[in-house]
N, C-alpha and C positions, 0 to 999 in steps of 0.2 A: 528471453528477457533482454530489455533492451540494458539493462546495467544490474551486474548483477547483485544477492544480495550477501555486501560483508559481513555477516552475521552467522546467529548459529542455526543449527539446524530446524530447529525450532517456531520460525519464524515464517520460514518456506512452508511448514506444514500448516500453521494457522492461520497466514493471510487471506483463506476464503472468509473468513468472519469477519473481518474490515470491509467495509465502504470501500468507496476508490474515487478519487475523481479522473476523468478519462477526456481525452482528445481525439483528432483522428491526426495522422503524423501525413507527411509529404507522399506517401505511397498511401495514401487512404488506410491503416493500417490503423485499429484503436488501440491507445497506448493510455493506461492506467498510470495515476500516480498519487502520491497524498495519501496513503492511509486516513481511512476520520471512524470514526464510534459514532455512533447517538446517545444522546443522553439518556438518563432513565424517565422523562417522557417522551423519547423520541423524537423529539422536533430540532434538536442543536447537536452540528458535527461536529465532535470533538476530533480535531488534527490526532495523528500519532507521531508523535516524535522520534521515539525509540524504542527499539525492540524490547516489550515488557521482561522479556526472559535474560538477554545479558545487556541489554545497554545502551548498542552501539547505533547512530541517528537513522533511518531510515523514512523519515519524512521527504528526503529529496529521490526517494529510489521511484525508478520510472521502470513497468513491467507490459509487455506485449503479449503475455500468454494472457489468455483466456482465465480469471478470477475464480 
């Protein structure tokens, strides 16, 4: 992870069910960031802001492992 997540444990386990949006970093390395949802038609990403389970912001968290 390139920062990790201040959160609980909870959040580590369900982030494969988020979207991501992703870059490639200075080492060609692809680095996810931004949580987002679809809507219930699917067409609009909703952002996540904060970890639904305690709170804490996680909309700036930048992750390098594999989703």
């Amino acid at each position: 992870m390139k920062q990790s997540i201040n959160c609980c444990d909870y959040f580590e386990k369900m982030r494969h069910n988020f979207e991501w949006f992703s870059y490639q970093d200075e080492n060609n390395k692809k680095v996810y960031f931004m949580p987002t949802l679809r809507d219930c038609n699917g067409h609009t990403k909703l952002r996540v802001n904060y970890c639904p389970s305690c709170g804490k912001e996680v909309r700036a968290i930048e992750l390098e492992k594999t989703i």
